[in-house]
LUMDREN-226766 format. One record per residue (C-alpha): residue in one letter; x, y, z. Coordinates in Angstrom, 2 decimals. Example, Ala and Ser with C-alpha at 12.3 -4.5 7.8 and 13.67 -1.06 7.14 Angstrom:
BEGIN
+--------+---------+---------+---------+
: residu :      px :      py :      pz :
+--------+---------+---------+---------+
:      A :   12.30 :   -4.50 :    7.80 :
:      S :   13.67 :   -1.06 :    7.14 :
+--------+---------+---------+---------+
END
This chain:
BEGIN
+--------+---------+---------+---------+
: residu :      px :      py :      pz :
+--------+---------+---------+---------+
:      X :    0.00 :    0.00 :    0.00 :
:      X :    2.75 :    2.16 :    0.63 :
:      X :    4.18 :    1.84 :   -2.34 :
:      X :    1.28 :    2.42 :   -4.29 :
:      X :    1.09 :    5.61 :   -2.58 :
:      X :    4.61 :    6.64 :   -3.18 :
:      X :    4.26 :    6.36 :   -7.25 :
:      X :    0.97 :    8.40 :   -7.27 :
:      X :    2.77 :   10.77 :   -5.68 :
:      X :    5.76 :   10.61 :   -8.08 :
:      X :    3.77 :   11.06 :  -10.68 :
:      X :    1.67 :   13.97 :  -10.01 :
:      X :    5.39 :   16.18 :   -8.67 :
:      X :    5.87 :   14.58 :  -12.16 :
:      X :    3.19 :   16.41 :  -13.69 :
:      X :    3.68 :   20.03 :  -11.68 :
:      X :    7.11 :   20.31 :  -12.76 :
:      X :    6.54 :   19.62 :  -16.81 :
:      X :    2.77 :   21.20 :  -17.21 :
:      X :    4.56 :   24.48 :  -18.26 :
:      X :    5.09 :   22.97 :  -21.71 :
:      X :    1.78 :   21.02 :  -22.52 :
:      X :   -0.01 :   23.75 :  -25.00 :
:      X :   -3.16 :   25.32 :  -24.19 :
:      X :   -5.63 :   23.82 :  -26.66 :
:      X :   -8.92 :   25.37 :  -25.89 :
:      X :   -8.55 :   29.20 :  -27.36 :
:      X :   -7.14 :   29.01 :  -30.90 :
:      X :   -4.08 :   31.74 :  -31.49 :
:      X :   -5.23 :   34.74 :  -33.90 :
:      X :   -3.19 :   36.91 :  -35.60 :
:      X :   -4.34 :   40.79 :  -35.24 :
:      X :   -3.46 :   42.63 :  -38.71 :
:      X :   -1.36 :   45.57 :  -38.25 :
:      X :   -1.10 :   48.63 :  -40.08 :
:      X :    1.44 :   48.30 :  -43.09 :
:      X :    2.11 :   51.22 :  -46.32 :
:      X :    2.29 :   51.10 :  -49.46 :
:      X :    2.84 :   54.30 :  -51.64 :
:      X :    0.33 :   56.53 :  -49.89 :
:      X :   -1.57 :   54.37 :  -48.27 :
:      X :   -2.01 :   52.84 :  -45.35 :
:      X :   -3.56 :   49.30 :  -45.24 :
:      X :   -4.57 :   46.12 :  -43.42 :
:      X :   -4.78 :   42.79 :  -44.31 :
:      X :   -7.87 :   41.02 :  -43.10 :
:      X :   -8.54 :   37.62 :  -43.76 :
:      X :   -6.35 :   37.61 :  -46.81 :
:      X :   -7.36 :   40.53 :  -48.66 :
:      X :   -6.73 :   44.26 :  -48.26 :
:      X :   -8.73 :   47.26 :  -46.48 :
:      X :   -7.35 :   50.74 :  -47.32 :
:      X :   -7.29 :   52.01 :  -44.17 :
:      X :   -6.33 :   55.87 :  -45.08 :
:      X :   -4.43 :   57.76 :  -48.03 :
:      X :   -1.16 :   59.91 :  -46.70 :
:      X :   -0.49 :   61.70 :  -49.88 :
:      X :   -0.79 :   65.64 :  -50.52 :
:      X :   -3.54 :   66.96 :  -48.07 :
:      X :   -4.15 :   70.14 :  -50.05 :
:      X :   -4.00 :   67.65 :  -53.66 :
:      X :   -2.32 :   70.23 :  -55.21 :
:      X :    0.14 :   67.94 :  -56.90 :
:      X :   -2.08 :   64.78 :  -56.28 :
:      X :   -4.92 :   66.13 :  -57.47 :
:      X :   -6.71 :   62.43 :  -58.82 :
:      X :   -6.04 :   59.67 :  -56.55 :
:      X :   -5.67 :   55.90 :  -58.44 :
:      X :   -6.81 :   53.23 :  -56.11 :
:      X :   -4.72 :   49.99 :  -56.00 :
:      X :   -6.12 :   46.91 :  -56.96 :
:      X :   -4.13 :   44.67 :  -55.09 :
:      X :   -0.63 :   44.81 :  -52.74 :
:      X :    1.72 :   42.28 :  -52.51 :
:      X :   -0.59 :   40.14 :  -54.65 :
:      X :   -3.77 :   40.40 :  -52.10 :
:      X :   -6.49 :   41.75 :  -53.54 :
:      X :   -7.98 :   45.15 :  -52.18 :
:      X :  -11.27 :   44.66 :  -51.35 :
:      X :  -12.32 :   47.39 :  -48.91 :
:      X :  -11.34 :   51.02 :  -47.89 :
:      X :  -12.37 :   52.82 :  -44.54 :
:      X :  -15.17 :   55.15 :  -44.58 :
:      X :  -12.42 :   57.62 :  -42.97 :
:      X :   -9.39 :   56.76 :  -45.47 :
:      X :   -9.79 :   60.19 :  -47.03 :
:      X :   -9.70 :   62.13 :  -43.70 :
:      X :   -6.53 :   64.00 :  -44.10 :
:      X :   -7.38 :   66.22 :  -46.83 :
:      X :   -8.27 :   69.53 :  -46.32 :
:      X :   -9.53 :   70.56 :  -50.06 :
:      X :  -13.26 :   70.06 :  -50.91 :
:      X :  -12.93 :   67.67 :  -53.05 :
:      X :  -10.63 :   65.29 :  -55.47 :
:      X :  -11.18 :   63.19 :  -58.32 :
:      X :  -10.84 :   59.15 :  -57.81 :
:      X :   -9.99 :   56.70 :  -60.15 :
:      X :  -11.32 :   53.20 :  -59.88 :
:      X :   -9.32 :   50.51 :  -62.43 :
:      X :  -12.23 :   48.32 :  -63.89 :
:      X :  -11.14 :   45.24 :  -62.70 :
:      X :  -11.08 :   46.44 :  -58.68 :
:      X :  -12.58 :   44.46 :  -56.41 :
:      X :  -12.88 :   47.61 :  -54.04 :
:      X :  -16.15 :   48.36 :  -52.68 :
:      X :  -17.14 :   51.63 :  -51.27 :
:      X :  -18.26 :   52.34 :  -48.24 :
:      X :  -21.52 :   54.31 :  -47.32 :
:      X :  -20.53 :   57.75 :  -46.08 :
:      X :  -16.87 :   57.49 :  -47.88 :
:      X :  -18.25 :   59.71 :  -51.03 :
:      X :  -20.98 :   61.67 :  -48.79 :
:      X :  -18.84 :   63.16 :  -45.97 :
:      X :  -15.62 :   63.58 :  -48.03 :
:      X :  -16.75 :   65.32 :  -51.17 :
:      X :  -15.28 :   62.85 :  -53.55 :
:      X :  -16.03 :   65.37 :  -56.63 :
:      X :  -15.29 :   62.69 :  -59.55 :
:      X :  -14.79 :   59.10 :  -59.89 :
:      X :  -13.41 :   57.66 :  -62.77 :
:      X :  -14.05 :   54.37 :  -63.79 :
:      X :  -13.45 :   52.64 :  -67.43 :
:      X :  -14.34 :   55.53 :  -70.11 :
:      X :  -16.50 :   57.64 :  -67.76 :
:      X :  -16.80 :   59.93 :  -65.17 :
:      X :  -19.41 :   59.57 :  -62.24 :
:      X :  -20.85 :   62.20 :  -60.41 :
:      X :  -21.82 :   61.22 :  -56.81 :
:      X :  -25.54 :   61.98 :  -55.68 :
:      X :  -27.09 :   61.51 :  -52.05 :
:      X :  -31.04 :   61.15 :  -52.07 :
:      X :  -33.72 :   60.06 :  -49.64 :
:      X :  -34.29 :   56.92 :  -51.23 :
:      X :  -30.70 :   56.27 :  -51.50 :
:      X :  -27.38 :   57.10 :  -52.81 :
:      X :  -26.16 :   56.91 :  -57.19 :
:      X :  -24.18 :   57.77 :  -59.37 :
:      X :  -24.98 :   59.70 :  -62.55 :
:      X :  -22.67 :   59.11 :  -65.98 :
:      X :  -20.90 :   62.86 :  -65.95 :
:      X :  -18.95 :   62.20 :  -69.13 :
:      X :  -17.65 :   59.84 :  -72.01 :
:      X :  -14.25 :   60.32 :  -72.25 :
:      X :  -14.10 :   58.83 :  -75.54 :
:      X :  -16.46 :   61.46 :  -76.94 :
:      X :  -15.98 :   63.47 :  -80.38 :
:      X :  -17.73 :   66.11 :  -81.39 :
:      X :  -18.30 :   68.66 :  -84.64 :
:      X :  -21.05 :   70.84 :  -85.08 :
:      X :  -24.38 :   69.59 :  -86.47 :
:      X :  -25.08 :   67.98 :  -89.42 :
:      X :  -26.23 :   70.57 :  -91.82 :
:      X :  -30.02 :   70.06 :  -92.72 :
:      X :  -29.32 :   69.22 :  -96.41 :
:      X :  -27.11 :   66.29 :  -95.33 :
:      X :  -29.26 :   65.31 :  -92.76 :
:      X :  -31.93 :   64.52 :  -94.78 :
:      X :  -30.06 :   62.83 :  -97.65 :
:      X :  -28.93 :   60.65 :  -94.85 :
:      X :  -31.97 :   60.06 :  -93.34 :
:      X :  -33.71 :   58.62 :  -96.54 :
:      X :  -30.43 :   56.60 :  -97.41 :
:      X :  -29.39 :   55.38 :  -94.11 :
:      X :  -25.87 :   53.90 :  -93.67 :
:      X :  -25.05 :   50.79 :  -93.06 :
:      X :  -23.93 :   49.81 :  -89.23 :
:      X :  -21.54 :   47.58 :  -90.45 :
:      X :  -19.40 :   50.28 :  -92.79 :
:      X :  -18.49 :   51.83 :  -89.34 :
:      X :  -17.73 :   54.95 :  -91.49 :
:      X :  -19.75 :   58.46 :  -92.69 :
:      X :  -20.03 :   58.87 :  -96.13 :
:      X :  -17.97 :   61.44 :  -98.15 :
:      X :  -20.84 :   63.95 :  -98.48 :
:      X :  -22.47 :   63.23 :  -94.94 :
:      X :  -20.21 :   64.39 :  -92.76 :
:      X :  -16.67 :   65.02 :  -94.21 :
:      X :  -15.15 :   66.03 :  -90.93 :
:      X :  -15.89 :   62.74 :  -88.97 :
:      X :  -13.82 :   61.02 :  -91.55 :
:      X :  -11.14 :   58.21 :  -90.37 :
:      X :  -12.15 :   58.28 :  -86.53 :
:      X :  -12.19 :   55.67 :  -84.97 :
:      X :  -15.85 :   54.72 :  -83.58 :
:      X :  -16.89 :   52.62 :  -80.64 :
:      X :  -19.71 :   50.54 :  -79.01 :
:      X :  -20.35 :   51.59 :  -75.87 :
:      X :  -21.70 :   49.94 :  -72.92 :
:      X :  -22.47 :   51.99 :  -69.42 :
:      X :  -21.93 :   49.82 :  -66.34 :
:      X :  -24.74 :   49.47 :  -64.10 :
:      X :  -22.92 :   49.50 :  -60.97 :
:      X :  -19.22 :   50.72 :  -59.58 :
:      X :  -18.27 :   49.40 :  -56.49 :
:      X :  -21.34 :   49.23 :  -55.04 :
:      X :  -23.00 :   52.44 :  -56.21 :
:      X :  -25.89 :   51.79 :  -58.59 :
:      X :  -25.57 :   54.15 :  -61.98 :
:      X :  -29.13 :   55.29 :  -61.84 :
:      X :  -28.84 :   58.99 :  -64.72 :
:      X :  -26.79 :   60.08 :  -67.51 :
:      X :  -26.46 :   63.51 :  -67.67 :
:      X :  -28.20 :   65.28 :  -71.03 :
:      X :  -25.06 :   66.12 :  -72.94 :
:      X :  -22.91 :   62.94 :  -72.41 :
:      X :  -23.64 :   61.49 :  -75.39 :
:      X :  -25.18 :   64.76 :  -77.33 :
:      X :  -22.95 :   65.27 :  -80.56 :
:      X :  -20.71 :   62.54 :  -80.51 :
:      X :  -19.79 :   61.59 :  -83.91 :
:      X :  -17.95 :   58.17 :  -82.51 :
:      X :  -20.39 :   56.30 :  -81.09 :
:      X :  -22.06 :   53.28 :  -82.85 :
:      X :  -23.89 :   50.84 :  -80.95 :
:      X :  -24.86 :   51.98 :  -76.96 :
:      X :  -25.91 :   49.52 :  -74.40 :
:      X :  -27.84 :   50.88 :  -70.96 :
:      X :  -27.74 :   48.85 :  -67.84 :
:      X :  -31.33 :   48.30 :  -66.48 :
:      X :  -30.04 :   50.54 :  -63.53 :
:      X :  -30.86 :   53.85 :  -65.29 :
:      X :  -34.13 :   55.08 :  -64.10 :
:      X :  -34.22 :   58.38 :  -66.55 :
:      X :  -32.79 :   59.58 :  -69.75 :
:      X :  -32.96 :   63.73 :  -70.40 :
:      X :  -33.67 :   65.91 :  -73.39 :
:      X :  -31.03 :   66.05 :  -76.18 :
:      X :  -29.59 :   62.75 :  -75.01 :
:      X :  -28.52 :   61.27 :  -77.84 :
:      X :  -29.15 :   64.21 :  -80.24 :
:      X :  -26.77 :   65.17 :  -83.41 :
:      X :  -25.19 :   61.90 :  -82.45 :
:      X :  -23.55 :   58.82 :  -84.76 :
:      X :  -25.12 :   56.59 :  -82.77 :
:      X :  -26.74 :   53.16 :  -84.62 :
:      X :  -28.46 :   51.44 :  -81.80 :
:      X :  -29.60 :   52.02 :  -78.00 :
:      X :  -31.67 :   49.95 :  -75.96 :
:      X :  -34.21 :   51.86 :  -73.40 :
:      X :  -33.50 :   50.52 :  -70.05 :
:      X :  -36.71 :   48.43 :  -68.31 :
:      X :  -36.73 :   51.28 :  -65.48 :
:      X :  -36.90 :   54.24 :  -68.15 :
:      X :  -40.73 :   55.16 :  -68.32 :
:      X :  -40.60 :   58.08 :  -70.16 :
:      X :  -38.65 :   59.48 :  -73.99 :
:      X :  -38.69 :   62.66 :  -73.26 :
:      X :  -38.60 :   65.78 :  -75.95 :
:      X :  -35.60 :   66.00 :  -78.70 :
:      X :  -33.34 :   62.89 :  -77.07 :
:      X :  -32.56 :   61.50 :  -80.87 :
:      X :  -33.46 :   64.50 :  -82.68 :
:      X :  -31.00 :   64.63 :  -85.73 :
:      X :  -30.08 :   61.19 :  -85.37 :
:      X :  -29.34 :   60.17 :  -88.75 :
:      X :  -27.40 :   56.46 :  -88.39 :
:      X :  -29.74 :   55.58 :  -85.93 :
:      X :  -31.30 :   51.91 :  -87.13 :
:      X :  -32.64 :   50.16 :  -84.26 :
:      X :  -34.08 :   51.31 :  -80.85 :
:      X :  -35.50 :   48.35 :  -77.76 :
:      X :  -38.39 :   49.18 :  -76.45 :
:      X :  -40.16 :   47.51 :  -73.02 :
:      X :  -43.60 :   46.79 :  -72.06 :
:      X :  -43.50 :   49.51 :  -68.96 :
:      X :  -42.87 :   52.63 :  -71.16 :
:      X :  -45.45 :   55.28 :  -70.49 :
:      X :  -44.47 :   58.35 :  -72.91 :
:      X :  -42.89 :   58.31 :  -75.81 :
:      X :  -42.68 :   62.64 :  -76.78 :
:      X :  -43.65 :   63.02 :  -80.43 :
:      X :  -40.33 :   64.96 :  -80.91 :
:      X :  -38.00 :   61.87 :  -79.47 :
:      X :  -37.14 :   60.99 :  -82.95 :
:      X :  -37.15 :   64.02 :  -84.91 :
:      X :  -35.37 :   64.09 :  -88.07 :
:      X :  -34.01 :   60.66 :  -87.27 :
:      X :  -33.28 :   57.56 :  -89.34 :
:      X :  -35.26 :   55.66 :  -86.85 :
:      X :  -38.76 :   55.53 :  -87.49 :
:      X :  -40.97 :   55.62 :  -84.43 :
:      X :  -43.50 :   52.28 :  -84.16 :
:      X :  -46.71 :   53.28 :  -84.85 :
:      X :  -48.10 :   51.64 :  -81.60 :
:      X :  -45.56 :   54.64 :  -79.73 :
:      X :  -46.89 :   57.51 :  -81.69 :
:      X :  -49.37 :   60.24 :  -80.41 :
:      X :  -49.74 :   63.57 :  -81.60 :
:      X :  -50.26 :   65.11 :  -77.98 :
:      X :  -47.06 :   63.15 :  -76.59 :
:      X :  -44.79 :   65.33 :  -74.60 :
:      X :  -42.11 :   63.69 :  -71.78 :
:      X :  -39.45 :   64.83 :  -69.39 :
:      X :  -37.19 :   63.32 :  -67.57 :
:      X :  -39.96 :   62.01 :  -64.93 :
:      X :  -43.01 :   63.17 :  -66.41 :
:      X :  -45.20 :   63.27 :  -69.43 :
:      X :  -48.46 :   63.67 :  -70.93 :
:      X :  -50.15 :   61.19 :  -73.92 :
:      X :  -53.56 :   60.62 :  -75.34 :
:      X :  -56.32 :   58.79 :  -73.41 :
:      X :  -59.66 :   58.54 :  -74.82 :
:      X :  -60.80 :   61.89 :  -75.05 :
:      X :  -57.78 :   63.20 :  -72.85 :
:      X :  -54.82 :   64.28 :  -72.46 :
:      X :  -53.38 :   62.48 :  -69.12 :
:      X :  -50.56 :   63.79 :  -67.41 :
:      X :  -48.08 :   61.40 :  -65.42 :
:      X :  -45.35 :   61.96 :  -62.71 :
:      X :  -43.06 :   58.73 :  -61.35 :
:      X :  -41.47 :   59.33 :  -57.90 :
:      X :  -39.30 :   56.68 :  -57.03 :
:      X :  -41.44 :   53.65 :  -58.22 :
:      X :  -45.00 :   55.68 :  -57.62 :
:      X :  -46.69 :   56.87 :  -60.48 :
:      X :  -49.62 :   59.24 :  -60.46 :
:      X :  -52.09 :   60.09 :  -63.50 :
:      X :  -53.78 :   63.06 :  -63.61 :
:      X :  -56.18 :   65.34 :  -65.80 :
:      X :  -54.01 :   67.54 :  -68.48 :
:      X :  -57.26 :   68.48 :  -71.45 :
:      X :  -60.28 :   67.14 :  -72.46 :
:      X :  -60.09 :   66.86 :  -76.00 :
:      X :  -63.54 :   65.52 :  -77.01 :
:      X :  -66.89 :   67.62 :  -77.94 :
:      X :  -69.78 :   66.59 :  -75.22 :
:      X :  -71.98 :   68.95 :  -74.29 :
:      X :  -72.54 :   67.20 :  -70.70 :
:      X :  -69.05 :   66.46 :  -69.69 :
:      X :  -68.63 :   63.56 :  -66.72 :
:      X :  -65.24 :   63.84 :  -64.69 :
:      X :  -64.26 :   60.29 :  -64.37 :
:      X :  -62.36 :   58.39 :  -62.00 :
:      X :  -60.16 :   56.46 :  -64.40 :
:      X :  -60.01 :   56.87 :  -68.41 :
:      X :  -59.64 :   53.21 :  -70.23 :
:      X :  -58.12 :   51.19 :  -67.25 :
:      X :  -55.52 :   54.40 :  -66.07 :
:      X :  -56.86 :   55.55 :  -61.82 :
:      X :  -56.84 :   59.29 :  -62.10 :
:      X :  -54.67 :   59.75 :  -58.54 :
:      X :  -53.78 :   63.25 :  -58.57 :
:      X :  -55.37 :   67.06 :  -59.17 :
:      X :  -55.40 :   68.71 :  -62.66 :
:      X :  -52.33 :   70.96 :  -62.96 :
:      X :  -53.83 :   73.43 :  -65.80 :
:      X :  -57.20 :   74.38 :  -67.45 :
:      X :  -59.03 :   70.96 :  -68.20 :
:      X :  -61.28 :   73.13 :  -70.96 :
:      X :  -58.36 :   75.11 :  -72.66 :
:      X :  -59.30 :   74.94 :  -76.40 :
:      X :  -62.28 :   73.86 :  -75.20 :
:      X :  -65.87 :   75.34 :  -76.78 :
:      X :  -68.43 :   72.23 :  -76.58 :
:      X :  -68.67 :   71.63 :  -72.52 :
:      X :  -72.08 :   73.28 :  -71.36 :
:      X :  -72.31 :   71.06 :  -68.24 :
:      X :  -69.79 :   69.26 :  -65.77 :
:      X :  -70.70 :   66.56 :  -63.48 :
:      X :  -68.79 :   64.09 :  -61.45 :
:      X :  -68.61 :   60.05 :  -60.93 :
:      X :  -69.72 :   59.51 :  -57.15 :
:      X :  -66.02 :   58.63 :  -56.31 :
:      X :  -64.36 :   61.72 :  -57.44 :
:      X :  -62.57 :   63.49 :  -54.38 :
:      X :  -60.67 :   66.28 :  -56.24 :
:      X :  -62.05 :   69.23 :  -58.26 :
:      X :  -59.92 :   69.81 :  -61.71 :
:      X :  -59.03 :   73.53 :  -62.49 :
:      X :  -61.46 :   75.11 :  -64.84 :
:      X :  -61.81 :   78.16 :  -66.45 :
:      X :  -64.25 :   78.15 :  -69.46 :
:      X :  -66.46 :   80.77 :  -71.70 :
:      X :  -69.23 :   78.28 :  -72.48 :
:      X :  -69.57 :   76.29 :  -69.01 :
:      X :  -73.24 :   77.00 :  -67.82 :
:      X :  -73.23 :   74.29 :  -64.81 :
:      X :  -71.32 :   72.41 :  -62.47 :
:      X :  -72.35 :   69.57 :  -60.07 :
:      X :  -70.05 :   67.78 :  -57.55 :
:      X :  -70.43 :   64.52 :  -55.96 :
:      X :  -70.96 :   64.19 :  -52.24 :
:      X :  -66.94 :   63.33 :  -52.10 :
:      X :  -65.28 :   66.39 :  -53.13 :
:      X :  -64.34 :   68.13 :  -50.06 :
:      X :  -62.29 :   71.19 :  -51.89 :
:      X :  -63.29 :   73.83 :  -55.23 :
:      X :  -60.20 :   75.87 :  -55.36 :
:      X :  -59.89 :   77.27 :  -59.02 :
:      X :  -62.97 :   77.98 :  -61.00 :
:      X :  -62.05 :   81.12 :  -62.85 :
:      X :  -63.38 :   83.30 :  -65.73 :
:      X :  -66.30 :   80.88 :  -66.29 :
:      X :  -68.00 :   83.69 :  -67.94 :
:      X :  -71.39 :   81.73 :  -68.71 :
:      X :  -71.41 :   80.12 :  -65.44 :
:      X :  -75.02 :   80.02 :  -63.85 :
:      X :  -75.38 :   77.29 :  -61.42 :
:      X :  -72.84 :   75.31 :  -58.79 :
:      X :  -74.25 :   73.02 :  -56.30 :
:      X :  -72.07 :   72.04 :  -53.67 :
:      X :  -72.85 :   68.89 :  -51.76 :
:      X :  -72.35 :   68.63 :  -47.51 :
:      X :  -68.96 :   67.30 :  -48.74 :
:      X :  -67.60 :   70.59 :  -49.65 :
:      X :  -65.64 :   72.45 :  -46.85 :
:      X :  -63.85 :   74.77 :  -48.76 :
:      X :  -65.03 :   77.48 :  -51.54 :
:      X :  -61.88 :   79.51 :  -52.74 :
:      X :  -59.99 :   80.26 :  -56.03 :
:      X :  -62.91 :   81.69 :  -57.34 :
:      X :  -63.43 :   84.99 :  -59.88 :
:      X :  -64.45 :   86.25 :  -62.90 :
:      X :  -67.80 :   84.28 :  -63.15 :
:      X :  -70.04 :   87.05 :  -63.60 :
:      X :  -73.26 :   85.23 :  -65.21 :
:      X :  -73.88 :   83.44 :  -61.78 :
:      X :  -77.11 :   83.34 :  -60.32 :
:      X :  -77.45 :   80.33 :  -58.56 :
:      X :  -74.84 :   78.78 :  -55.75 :
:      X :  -76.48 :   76.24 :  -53.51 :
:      X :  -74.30 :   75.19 :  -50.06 :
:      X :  -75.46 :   72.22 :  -48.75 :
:      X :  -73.12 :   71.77 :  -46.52 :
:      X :  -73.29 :   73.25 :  -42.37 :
:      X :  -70.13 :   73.99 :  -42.15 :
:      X :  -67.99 :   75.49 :  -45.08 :
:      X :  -65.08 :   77.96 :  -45.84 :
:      X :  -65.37 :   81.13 :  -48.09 :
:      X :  -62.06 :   83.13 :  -48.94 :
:      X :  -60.99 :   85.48 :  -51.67 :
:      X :  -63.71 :   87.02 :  -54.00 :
:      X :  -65.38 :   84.56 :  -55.32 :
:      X :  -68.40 :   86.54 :  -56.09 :
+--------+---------+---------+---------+
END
């Protein structure tokens, strides 16, 4: 028994003097990344790839005046940059250039609170925008782009009835002489740089370039301006799925233009889009009345002119003209299918010399502007709560205003009236409106 004793206790003075060399297995050992430089920059490396911690160069930029991120460093990739790698500098703003095949993606905040004025990336330069709905980028410039005045009228049209052929890549001899032996180029605008969605291109990017064939829009663009592509070389352009309007002049003068991609979702197409271009606007697209901005426009429906606005993804129809000839006119709540969702925003009757009588579908909450020579009566539904523009209705006799009505204002110049019932016991009067 003793002896048993006396190896136990061997062993464990055994064990006390060596446990100072059996490894501690239960908390793995990390490695913490430490701050390193290369050029300008300080970096990190996390996880085997690189974060651009902050740039040391020229506060002022006065010699440094664009700033070239690396793509990788000591063959890591860089992948990230601190929202605070840019705050040394002391100038408003700098240009940055973005190689196309970086990896980098940057942060939110990073363009915002240092006043990153350009970023160039492939053959453009991005302007930086911060919204409600979130932050973009908007195509500033191609900086491929050459440009000559317009083509004269004469040539324009001999062009337009002979198109040329995409495939020549070249301007005839008597088209344009002084676009002869440059070298042209399809163009394609990314849809996204490092994170940042390219949602606009500015109105003059593209206006005038006598290089550009083919041009291919990422499905990020939510708008395209006036004079977009006008006085251009360009031969074919797809409209983007999120572009709902063609707004005024975009392809006017246009004369290689062969091709165009429509969608299903477009709500406008301006009669001027195409103007003295090659391309030859689809019947199914064409109206007369057509007008568009770059978030807005107005078309035939039925007998009137509707007038849309998009807001984000929200899009809102409302009264521009009537355009027919009834005597007894009905304000409706929707024309053919389209929910009239917002107020009129000008004279409903301009032009107008038919409309003797107005009256109103039972679900109609608003009251369109009117102002009208002929108009002899006016009825409202028990759902319109406001009449705030009824001027110069100059053969207006009789208004009836049901309990509904709170509010009677925005009214003058109707000088035949002789009859104004109130039914409601509790309304507003302001202004003149006798």
């Amino acid at each position: 028994m003793k002896r048993i004793i006396a190896v136990l206790t061997s062993c464990l003075t055994l064990i006390s003097y060596t446990s100072g060399i059996i490894p501690y297995t239960e908390k793995p050992m990390v490695s913490i990344a430490e701050s390193q430089m290369f050029e300008d920059w300080e970096y990190e490396v996390v996880d085997g790839s690189v974060t651009l911690i902050k740039y040391n160069g020229d506060p002022d930029y006065t010699t440094q005046f664009n700033i070239e991120l690396p793509t990788e460093i000591n063959g890591l990739r860089v992948t990230n940059i601190d929202v605070d790698a840019f705050s040394n500098k002391r100038q408003s703003w700098c240009r940055l250039t973005i190689p196309e095949n970086s990896d980098c993606i940057l942060p939110d905040g990073l363009l915002k609170n240092r006043e990153i004025g350009q970023i160039y990336y492939g053959d453009f330069e991005f302007r930086y925008y911060s919204t409600s709905s979130g932050d973009y980028l908007s195509v500033g410039s191609w900086l491929k782009k050459v440009t000559q005045q317009s083509y004269p009228p004469d040539i324009l049209e001999e062009v337009t009835t002979s198109p040329l052929s995409a495939d020549t890549r070249a301007v005839k001899d008597t088209a344009a002489p002084a676009v002869q032996n440059i070298e042209m180029y399809d163009v394609t605008v990314p849809g996204n740089v490092c994170g940042y969605p390219v949602k606009e291109i500015d109105s003059d990017v593209f206006s005038s370039a006598v290089n550009l064939g083919k041009l291919t829009l990422p499905d990020s663009i939510t708008s395209i301006r006036r004079i977009f592509l006008n006085n251009s070389s360009v031969t074919e352009v797809n409209i983007p799925k999120n572009v709902s309007f063609i707004p005024d002049y975009c392809f006017q003068n246009t004369p290689r233009l062969q091709k165009v991609t429509f969608h299903d979702d477009i709500i406008v197409v301006s009669k001027t889009a195409f103007q003295n271009s090659a391309f030859k606007l689809p019947e199914e697209y064409y109206d007369e009345n057509a007008a568009a901005a770059q978030y807005s426009g107005r078309k035939t429906v039925g007998d009137w002119i509707i007038y849309f606005n998009k807001n984000s993804d929200t899009v809102t129809a409302a009264f521009w003209q009537y355009i027919g000839s009834a005597e007894v006119l009905v304000i409706p709540s929707e024309v053919d299918g389209i929910k009239i969702t917002a107020k009129s925003i000008q004279n409903i009757l301009s032009e107008n010399e038919t409309v003797k009588e107005i009256i109103f579908d039972e679900d109609v909450n608003y009251f369109p502007k009117i102002s009208s020579s002929v108009l002899e009566k006016i009825t409202l539904p028990n759902s319109v709560e406001k009449v705030d523009f009824l001027v110069n209705c100059t053969a207006l006799k009789s208004i009836v205003l049901p309990p509904s009505v709170r509010e009677f204002s925005g009214i003058g110049g109707c000088s035949a009236l002789e009859e104004l019932v109130i039914l409601s016991d509790e309304i507003n009067i302001s202004g003149m409106p006798f």
